[in-house]
C-alpha positions as CSV (number, residue, x, y, z in Angstrom):
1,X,-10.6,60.0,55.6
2,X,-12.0,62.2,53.5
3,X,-9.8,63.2,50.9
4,X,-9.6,59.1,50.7
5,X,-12.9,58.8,49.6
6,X,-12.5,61.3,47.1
7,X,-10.2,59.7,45.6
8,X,-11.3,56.2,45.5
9,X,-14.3,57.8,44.2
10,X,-12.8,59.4,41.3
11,X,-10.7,56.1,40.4
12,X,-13.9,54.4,40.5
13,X,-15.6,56.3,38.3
14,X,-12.7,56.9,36.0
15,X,-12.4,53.0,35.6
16,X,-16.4,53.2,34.2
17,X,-16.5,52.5,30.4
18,X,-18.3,56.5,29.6
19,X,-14.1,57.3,30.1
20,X,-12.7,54.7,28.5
21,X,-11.3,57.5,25.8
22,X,-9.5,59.7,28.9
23,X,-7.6,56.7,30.8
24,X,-4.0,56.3,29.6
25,X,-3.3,52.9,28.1
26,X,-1.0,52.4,31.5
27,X,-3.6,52.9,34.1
28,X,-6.5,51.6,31.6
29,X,-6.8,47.9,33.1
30,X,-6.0,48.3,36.6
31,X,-9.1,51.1,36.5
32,X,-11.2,48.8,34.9
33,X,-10.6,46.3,37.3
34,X,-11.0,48.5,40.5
35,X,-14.5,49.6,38.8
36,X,-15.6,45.9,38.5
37,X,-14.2,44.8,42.1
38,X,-16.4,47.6,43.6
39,X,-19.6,46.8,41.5
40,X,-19.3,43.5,43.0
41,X,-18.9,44.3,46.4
42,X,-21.9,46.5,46.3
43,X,-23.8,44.1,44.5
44,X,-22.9,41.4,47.5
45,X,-23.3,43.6,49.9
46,X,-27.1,44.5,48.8
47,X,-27.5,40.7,48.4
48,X,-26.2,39.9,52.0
49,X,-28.9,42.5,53.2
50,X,-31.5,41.8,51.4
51,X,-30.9,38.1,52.5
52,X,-30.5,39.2,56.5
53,X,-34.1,41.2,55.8
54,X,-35.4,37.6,54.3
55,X,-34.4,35.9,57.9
56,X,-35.7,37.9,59.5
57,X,-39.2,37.7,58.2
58,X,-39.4,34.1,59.1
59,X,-41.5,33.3,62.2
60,X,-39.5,30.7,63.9
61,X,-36.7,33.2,63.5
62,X,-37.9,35.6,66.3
63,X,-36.9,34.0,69.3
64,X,-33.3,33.6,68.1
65,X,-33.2,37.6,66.6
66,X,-34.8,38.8,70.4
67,X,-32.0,37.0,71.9
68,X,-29.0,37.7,70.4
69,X,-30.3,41.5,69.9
70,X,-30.4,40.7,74.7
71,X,-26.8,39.4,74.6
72,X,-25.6,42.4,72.6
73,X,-27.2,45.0,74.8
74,X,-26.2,43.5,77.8
């Protein structure tokens, strides 16, 4: 799992532009690409939460978050 990680960390940041001079022309787009698919997951992903944080601050959403947090404990 690890050694995964590692390296779909490096192709990530070996797909950003500050190495645009080191790709080959081969791998050039499909790096880029990855890079910008990953960005954008993140970017939703912050969104999503940010958005399930903005829920949950409204009042007549307490009863509901108490009792789906009692269904999944049970």
């Amino acid at each position: 799992m690890f050694r995964t990680l590692l390296l779909a960390g490096f192709a990530f940041a070996w797909g950003s532009p500050q190495f645009a001079d080191l790709r080959p022309d081969m791998l050039d787009v499909p790096l880029v690409n990855f890079h910008h698919d990953v960005k954008a997951v993140a970017r939703d992903a912050v969104y999503a939460v940010q958005s399930v944080d903005a829920v949950r601050d409204l009042r007549f959403m307490d009863g509901y978050f108490e009792y789906v947090g009692s269904r999944l404990s049970g």
